[in-house]
C-alpha positions as MATLAB code, in Angstrom:
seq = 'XXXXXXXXXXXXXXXXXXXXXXXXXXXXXXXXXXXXXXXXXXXXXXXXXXXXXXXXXXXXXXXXXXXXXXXXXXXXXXXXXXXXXXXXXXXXXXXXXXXXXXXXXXXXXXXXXXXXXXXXXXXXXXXXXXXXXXXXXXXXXXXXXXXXXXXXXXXXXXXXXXXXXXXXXXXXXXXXXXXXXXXXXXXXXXXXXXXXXXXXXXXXXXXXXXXXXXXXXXXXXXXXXXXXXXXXXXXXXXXXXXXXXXXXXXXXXXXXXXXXXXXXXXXXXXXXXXXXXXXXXXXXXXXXXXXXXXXXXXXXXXXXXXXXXXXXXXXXXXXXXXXXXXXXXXXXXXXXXXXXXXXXXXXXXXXXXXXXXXXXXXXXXXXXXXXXXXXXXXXXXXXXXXXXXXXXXXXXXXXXXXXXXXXXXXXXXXXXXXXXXXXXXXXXXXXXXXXXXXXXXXXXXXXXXXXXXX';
ca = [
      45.466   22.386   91.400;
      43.883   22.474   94.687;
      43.388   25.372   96.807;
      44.837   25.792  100.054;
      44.027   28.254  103.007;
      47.112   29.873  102.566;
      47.636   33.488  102.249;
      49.041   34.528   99.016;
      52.398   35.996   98.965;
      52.770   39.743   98.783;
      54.352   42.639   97.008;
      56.101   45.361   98.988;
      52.924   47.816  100.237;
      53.328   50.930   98.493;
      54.850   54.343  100.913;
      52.169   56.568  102.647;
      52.738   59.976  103.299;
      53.730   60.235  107.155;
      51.577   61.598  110.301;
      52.743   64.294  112.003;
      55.540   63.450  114.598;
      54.620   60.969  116.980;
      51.271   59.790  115.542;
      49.883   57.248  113.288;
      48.136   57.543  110.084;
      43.903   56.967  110.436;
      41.930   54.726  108.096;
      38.103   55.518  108.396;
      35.045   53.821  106.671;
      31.317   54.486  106.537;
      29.231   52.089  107.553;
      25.259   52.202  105.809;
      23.204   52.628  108.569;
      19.928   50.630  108.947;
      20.394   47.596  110.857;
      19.918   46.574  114.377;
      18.188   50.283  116.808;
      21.249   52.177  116.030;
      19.414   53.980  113.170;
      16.649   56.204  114.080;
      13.943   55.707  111.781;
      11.503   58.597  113.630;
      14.084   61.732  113.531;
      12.531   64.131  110.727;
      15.730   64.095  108.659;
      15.564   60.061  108.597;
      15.104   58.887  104.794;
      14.713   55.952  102.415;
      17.344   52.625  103.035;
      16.481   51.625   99.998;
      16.399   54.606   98.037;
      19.878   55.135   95.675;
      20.059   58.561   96.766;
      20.481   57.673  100.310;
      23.404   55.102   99.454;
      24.946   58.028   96.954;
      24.058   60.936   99.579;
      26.504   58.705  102.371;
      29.356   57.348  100.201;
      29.683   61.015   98.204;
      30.151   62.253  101.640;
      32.355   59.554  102.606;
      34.455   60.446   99.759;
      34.411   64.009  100.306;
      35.610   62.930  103.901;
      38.815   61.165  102.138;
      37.168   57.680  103.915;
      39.238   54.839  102.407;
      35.931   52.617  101.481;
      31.938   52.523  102.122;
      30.183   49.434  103.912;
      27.360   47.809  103.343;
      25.643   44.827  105.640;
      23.444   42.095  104.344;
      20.706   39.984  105.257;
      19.294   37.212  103.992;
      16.012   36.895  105.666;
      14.278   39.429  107.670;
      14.380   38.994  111.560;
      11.557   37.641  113.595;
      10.193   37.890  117.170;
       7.216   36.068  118.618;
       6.340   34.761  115.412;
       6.223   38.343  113.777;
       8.759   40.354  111.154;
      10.186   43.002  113.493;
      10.709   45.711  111.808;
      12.006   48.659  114.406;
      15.164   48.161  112.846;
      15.487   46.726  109.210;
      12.397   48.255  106.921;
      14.058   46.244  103.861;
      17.860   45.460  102.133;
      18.903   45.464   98.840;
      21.266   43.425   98.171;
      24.914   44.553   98.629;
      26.916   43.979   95.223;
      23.580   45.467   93.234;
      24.496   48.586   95.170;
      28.203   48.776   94.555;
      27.803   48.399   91.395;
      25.653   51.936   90.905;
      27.920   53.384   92.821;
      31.156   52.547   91.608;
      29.286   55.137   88.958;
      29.108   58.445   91.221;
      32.385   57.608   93.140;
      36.106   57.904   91.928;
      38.399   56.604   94.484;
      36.309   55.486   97.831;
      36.478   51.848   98.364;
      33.061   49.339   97.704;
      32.703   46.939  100.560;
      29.947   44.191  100.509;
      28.966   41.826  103.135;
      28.637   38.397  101.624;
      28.032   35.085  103.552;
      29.819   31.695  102.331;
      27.191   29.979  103.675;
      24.782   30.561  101.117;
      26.992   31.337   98.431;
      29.081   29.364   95.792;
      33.260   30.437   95.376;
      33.278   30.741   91.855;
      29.956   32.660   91.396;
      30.757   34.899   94.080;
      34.298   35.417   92.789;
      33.264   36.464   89.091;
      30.620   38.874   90.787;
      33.318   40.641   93.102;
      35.498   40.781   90.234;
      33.405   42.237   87.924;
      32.512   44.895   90.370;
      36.441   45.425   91.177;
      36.802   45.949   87.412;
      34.283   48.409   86.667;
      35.465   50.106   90.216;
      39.255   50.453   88.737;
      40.501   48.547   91.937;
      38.026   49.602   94.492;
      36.220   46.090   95.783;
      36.232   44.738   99.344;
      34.292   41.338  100.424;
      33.008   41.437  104.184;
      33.454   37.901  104.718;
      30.215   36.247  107.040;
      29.300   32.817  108.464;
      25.691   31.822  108.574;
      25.182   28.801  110.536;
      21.557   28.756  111.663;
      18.815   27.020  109.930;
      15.931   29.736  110.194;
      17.707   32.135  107.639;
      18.536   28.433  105.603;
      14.949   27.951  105.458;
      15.537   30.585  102.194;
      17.619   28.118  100.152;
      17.827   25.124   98.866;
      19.997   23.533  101.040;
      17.456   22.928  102.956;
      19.893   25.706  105.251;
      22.045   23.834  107.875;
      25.185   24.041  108.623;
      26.848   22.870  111.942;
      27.922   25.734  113.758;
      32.043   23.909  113.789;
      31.717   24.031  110.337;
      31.295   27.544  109.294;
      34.507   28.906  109.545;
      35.942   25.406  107.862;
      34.039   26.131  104.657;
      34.442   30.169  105.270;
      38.755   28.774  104.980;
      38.003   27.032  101.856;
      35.805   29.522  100.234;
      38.169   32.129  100.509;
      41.001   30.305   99.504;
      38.911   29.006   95.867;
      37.912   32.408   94.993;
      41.658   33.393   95.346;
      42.584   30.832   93.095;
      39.867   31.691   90.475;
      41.573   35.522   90.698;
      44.761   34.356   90.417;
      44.264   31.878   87.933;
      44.690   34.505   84.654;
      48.142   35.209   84.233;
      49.988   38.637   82.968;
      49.728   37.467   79.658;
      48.338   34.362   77.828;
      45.623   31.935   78.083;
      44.131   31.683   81.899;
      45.095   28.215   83.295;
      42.300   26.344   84.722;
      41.343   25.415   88.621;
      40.926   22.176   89.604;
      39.653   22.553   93.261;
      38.282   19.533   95.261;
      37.660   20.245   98.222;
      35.364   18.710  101.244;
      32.816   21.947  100.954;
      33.742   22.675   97.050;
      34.047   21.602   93.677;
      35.560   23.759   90.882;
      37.347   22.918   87.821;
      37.292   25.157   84.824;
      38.910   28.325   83.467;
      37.663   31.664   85.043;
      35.904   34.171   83.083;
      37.462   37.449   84.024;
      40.994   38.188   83.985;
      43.220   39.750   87.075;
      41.448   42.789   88.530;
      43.349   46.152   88.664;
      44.793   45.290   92.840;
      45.119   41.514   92.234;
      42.212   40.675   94.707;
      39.464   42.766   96.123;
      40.199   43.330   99.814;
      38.675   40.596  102.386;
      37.511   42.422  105.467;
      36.490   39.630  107.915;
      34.181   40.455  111.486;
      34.474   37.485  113.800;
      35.781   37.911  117.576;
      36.085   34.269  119.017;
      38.728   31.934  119.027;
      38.185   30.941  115.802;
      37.101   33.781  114.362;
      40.459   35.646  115.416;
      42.251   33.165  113.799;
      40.289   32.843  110.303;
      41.369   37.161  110.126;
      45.170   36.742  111.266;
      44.972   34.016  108.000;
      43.053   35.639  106.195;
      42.235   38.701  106.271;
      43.425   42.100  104.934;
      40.240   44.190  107.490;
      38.893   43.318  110.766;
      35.438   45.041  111.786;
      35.164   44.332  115.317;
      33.173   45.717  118.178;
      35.719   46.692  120.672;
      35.224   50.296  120.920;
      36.515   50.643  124.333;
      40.310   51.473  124.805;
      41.497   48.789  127.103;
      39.078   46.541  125.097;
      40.510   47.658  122.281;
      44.027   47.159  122.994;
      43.380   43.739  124.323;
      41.939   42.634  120.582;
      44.491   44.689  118.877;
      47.380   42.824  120.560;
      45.570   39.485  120.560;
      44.753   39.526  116.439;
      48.124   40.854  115.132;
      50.061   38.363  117.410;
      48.090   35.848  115.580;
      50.081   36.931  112.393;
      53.407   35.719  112.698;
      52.237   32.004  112.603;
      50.797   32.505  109.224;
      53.903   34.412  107.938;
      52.420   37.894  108.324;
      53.510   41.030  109.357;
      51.420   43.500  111.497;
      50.826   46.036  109.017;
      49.544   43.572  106.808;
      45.929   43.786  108.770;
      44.129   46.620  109.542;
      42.268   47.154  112.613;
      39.088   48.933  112.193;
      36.440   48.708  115.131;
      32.847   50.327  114.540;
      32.396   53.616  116.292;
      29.508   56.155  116.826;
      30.025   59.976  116.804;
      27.850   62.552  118.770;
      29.325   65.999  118.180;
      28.471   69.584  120.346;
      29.641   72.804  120.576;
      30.586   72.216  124.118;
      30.466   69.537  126.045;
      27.217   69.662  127.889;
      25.827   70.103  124.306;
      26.958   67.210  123.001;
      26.474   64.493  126.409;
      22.790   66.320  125.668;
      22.486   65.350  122.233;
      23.838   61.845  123.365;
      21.483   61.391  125.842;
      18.283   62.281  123.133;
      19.865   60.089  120.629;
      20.084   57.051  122.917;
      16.230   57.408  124.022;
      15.234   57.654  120.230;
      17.328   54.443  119.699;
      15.464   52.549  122.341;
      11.992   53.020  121.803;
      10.065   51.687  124.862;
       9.032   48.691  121.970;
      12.349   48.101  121.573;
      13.226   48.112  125.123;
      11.022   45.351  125.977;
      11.855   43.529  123.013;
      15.828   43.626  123.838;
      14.382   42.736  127.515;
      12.318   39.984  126.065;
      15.606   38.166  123.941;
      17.216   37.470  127.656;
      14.468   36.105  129.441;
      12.846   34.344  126.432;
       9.179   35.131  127.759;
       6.736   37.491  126.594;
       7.428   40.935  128.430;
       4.422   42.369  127.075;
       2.543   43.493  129.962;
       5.583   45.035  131.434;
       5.877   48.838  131.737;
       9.018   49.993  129.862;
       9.684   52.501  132.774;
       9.479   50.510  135.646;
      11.432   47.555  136.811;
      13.369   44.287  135.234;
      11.375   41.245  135.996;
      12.170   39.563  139.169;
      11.915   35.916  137.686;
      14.852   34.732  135.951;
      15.111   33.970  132.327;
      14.031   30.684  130.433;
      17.146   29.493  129.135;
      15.264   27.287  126.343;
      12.767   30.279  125.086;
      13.809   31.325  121.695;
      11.187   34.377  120.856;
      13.949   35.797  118.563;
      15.178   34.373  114.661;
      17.669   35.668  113.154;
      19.430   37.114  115.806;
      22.799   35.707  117.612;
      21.993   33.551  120.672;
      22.591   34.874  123.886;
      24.522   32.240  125.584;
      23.980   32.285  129.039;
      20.798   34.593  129.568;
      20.901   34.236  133.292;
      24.161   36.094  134.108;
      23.221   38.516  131.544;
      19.986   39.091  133.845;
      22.192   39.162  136.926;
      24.371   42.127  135.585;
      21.113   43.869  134.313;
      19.344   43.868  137.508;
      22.681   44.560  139.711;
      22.819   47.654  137.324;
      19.760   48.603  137.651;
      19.034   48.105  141.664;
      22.719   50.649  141.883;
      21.171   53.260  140.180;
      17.291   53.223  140.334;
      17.167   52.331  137.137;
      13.527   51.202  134.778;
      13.783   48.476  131.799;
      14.344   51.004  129.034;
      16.871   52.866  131.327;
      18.599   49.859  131.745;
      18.373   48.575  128.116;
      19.885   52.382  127.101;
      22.570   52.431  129.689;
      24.048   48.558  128.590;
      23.464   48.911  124.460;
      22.642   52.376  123.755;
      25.966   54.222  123.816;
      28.134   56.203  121.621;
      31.863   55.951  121.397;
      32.992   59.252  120.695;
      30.955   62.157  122.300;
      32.184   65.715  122.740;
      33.204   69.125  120.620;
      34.790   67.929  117.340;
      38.090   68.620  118.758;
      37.752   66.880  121.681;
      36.911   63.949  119.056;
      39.734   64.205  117.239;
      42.195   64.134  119.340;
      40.303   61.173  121.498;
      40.238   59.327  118.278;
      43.837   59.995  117.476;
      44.618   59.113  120.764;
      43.208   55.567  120.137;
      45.345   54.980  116.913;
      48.326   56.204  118.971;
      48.014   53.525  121.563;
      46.964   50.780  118.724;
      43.430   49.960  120.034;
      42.794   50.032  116.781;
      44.289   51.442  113.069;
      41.548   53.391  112.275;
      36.767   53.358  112.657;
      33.873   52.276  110.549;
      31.605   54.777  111.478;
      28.038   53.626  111.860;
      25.777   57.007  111.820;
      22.149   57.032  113.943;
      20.694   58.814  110.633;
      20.178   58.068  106.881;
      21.650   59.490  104.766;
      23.036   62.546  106.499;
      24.281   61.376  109.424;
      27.815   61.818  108.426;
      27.686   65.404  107.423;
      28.754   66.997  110.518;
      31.940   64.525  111.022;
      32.954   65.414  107.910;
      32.675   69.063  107.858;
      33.674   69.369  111.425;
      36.337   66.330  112.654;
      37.738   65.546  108.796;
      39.316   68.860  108.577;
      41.166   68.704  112.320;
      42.069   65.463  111.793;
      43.775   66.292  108.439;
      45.496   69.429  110.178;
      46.841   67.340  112.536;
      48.070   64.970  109.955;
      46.927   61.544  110.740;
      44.217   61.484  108.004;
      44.838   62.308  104.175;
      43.995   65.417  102.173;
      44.132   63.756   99.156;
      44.072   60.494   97.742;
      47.145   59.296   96.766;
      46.256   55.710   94.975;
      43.238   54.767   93.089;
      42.451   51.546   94.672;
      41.275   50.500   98.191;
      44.470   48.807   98.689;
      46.536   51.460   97.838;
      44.166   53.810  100.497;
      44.822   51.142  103.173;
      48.363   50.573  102.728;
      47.804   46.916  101.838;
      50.332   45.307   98.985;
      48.807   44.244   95.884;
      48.998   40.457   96.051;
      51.483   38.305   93.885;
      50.769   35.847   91.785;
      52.255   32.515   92.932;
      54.805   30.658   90.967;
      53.278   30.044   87.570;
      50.964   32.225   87.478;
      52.693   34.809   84.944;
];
């Protein structure tokens, strides 16, 4: 048997309770703060990333939030700039499955998402290890599915660590498809039937170890936004974490990805839509653009202002002052200072916008760096958030939020106590579970076996 990039075929998704009149029904996630400035390491109530009670302070809350699942990132080698670990934004990362695993223990029904690259990983390794953890979960696994194409963070593994940038979402296609094969390979009764998989990337033949898991396949979340990337999720994928957090932005992607589903035999339902979003919450108004504003300077540190200066013009910023002006030169466009990090592709017009921006309104370095990646997405009273996030599912710029809090662990408290409960009133998010499994929280059908397979 050899596996194909197919998707498998589905089962009829099980009935929701409906939204109120005229709205539609909210998925939210928590994303694990700690990577790139977004967290802010020097606020008081900042704790431990790698402590277990941080991870079991956020999902518990998540849980007590209704949240259909809990995210966690990965990385595989710690960042560098000028030669040196930075580390303003990533003090250390366990690794994500290790984690799930505990706390599939202190959780009931919130979903266990892991970011996992296929780079650096082998299908039918990676498929017993998701498995296992959807087992002792009762149905509650999710894969994050991640390309890694660039050879500094290969330098870690044997491979010797490269693989052409074409290629990544070619053996991301094939990966995907094994491990499905190794999940469906057990059937509903009898002796599992062995995979024979040759593949250009792969090689598996041999009977898998565990059988089905209780929803057929843990749920493949997927985070890519180019051309390619779009079309690996509308294949693929049952999640898409993306970055557009802007309406019109929003819609655009929206519309793009789940018109990508008919020509792989999809319907629209059958992906979720789930971009990340920040939350700043006030009593009033003024309060909370206040709070924003305090929580954006914390996130850019003058450090990290010249350092997010220094990755588009590749040169040593150094002897800059973080409050006064962008560099007058333009940028090196053969510098790399930064590994780990994407590429900026064309560093010059990136300079261009930063310096029109910041000649319009009198704007220094770290005001700059603050006004173009600092932002939040949802600022305001908590019902002035609700009903702007609400508004956002209603005109499908997205299906629901992973929201990434600036604290650890507690940054989720106050959208939990204070937006869960209007959402809920207003119907568009649950009071209750009604499944066990993350598939069964997202609306997603368990997936059939194909012909054969019991």
């Amino acid at each position: 048997m050899t596996a194909t990039s197919a998707p498998t075929r589905t089962a009829p998704a099980p009935a929701a309770p409906a939204a109120a009149p005229g709205l539609r029904r909210m998925h939210l996630a928590a994303h694990f703060p700690g990577v790139n400035n977004t967290t802010v390491w020097a606020d008081p109530d900042a704790g431990s990333q790698i402590d277990f009670a941080s991870f079991e302070h956020l999902a518990r809350t998540a849980e007590r939030g209704r949240f259909d699942f809990f995210f966690l990132a990965e990385g595989l080698r710690l960042r560098e700039h000028r030669g040196r670990i930075h580390d303003l934004d990533v003090l250390g990362r366990p690794e994500s499955i290790t984690v799930l695993n505990a706390l599939a223990a202190v959780t009931d029904r919130l979903g266990l998402a892991a970011t996992v690259s296929t780079t650096f990983n082998e299908p039918y390794e990676l498929a017993r290890r998701l498995s296992t953890l959807d087992h002792l979960s009762a149905g509650r696994a999710a894969w994050n599915v991640v390309t890694t194409s660039d050879a500094f963070t290969g330098e870690n593994f044997r491979r010797g660590g490269y693989l052409d940038h074409a290629d990544r979402y070619v053996r991301a296609a094939e990966f995907v498809a094994t491990a499905r094969a190794l999940w469906d390979s057990w059937p509903a009764a009898g002796t599992p039937r062995p995979v024979d998989h040759q593949g250009p990337h792969f090689s598996v033949r041999g009977a898998f170890t565990l059988p089905r898991s209780p929803q057929g396949h843990p749920v493949i979340i997927q985070a890519g936004d180019s051309a390619e990337g779009r079309d690996f999720a509308a294949a693929t994928a049952d999640v898409v974490f993306t970055r557009h957090s802007t309406l019109p932005a929003g819609q655009e992607f929206y519309a793009d990805v789940k018109g990508r589903l008919a020509a792989h035999g999809r319907d629209a339902d059958s992906l979720k839509i789930m971009p990340g979003a920040t939350v700043v919450l006030g009593d009033t108004a003024a309060d909370a653009q206040e709070r924003a504003a305090t929580i954006r300077r914390q996130q850019v540190s003058p450090q990290n202002a010249l350092l997010a200066a220094e990755q588009i013009w590749g040169v040593d910023l150094s002897g800059h002052d973080p409050d006064g002006p962008l560099p007058v030169f333009d940028p090196d466009p053969d510098a790399e200072l930064s590994q780990g990090r994407v590429r900026i592709a064309d560093r010059k017009a990136v300079a261009d916008r930063w310096r029109a921006l910041s000649e319009a309104k009198g704007l220094s370095i770290r005001d700059t760096v603050i006004e173009t990646t600092g932002r939040q997405s949802f600022v305001g009273t908590p019902a002035a958030v609700a009903e702007e996030m609400t508004a956002y599912v209603a005109a499908r710029a997205a299906d629901g939020f992973i929201l990434v809090p600036h604290l650890t662990p507690g940054g989720l408290d106050d959208f939990v106590d204070r937006v869960v409960p209007l959402l809920q009133e207003r119907g568009v998010l649950r009071t209750e579970y009604e499944g066990r499994t993350l598939r069964s929280h997202l609306g997603l059908p368990e997936p059939v076996r194909p012909a054969g397979k019991g």
